[in-house]
C-alpha positions in Angstrom: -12.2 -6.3 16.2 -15.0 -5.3 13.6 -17.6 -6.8 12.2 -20.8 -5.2 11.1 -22.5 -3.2 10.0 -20.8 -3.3 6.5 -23.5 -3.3 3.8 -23.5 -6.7 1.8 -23.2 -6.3 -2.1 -25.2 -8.8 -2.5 -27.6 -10.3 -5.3 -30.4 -9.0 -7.3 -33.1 -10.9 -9.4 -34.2 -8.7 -12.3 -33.4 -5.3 -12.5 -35.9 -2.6 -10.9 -37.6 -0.1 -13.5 -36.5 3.1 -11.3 -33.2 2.0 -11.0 -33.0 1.7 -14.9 -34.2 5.2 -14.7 -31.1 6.3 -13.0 -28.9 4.2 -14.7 -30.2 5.8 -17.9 -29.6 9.3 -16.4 -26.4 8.3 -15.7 -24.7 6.6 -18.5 -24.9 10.3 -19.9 -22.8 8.6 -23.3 -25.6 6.4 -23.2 -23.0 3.5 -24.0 -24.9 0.6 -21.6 -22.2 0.9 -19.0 -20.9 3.4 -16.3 -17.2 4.7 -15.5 -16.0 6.1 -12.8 -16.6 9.7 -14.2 -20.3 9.2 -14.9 -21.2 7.9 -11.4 -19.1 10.7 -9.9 -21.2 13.3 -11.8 -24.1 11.9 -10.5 -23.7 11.6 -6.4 -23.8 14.0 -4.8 -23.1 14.9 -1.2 -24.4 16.5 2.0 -22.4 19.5 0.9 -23.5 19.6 -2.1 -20.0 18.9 -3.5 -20.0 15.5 -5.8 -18.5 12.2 -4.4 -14.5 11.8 -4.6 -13.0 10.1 -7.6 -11.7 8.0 -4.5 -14.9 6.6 -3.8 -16.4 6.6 -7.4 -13.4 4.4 -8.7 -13.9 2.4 -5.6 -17.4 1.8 -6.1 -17.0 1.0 -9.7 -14.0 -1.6 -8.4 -16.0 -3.6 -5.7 -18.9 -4.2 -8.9 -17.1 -3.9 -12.1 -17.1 -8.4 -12.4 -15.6 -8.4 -15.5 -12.8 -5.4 -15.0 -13.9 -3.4 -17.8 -13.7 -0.3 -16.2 -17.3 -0.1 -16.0 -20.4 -1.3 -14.9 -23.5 -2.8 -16.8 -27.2 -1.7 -15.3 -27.1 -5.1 -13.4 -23.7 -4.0 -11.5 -25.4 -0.7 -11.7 -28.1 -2.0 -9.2 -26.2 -3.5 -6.6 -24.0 -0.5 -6.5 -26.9 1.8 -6.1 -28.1 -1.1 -2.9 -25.0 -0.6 -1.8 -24.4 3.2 -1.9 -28.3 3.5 -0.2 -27.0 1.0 2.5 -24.3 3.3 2.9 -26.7 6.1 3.7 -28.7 4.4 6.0 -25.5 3.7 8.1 -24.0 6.9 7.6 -27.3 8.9 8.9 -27.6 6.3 12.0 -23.9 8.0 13.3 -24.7 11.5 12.4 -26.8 12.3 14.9 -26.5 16.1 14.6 -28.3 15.7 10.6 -25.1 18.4 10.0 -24.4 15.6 6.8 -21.3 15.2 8.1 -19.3 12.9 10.5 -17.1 14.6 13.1 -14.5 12.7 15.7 -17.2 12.2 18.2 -19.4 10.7 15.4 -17.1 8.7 14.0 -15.6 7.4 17.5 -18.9 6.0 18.3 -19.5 5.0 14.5 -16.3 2.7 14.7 -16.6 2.0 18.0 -20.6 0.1 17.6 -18.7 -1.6 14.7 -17.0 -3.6 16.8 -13.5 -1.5 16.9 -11.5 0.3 19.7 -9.5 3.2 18.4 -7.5 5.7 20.4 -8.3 9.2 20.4 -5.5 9.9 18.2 -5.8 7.6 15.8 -9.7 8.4 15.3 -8.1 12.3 15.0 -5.7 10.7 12.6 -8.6 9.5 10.4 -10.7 12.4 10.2 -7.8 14.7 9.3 -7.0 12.7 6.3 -10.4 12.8 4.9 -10.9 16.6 5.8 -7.4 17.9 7.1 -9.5 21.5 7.2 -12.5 21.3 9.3 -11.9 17.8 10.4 -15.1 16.5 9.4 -16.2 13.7 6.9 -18.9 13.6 4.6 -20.4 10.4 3.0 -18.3 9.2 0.6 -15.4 9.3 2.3 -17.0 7.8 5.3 -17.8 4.9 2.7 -14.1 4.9 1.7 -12.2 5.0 5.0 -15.0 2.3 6.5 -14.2 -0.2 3.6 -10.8 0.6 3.5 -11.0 -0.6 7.7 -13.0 -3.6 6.6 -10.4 -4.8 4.0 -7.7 -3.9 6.2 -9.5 -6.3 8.7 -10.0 -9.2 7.0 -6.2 -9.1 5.7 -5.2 -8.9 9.1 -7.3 -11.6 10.9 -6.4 -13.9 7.6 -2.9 -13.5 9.0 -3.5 -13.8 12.6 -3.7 -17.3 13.2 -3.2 -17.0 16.9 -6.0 -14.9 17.2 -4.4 -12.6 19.2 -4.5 -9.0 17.6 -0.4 -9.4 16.5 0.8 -10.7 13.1 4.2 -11.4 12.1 4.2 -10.3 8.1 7.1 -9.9 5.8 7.7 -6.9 4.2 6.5 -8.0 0.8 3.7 -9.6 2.2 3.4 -5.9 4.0 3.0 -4.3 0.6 0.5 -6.7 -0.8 -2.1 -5.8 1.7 -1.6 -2.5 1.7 -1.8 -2.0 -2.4 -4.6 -4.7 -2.3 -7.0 -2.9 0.3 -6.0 0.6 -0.7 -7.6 2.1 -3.6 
């Protein structure tokens, strides 16, 4: 099953001056932290559309150390590492530069991660980021691709025979899925 390449989140030493640019340009309250709401005002899409509240509160969830509800400029810069990792992986699989992810794309994104999908699964995926024109842009590929890694790890935790089947009770069941769901 999967394995790479997720982005790391990673440490930071001090904080770089262009990221406290944009950190500045974000916190438009100018409070010294970020929510959800500012960062989603500030990415922006392929499309030109700005990121889903999905991913925003996501993001703010994977760096928000103290659950506050938002992050300091510190978070701030390994969120922004993070998101630009993101990028990089997300332009490798869209080989057509359309800024979007289609079934084909995504088939082979998933599959050089290390995972074998069927056909209708993979449809299955794309439809529920895009149940219109069945494509997915960059923040939801970010979403569904950590949502598959936490999903992952939850599963190998519990397969201690190492052979792709667990046996899971059903409130056991809805722990992972509330825990790696947003």
């Amino acid at each position: 099953m999967g394995h790479g390449p997720y982005p790391s989140i990673g440490n930071a030493g001090g904080v770089n001056p262009q990221v406290q640019q944009w950190f500045r340009a974000v916190d438009k309250d100018q409070s010294g932290a970020i929510s959800a709401v500012e960062l989603k005002a500030a990415l922006v899409n392929a499309q030109g559309q700005t990121f889903s509240e999905t991913a925003c509160n996501l993001m703010i969830g994977m760096f928000d150390k103290d659950r506050s509800g938002h992050i300091n400029v510190e978070e701030f810069e390994k969120l922004y590492t993070y998101v630009n990792q993101w990028l990089a992986v997300f332009k490798t699989y869209d080989m057509d530069q359309s800024g979007c992810i289609d079934e084909k794309e995504l088939t082979n994104a998933l599959t050089q991660m290390g995972f074998r999908f069927t056909p209708e699964f993979i449809n299955f995926l794309v439809k529920r980021c895009d149940p219109q024109e069945g494509k997915i842009s960059v923040d939801h590929f970010i979403v569904l691709c950590v949502q598959i890694q936490r999903f992952t790890e939850a599963f190998r935790s519990r397969d201690t025979q190492q052979n792709g089947t667990v046996t899971i009770g059903f409130e056991d069941f809805l722990n992972v899925a509330l825990s790696c769901s947003i």
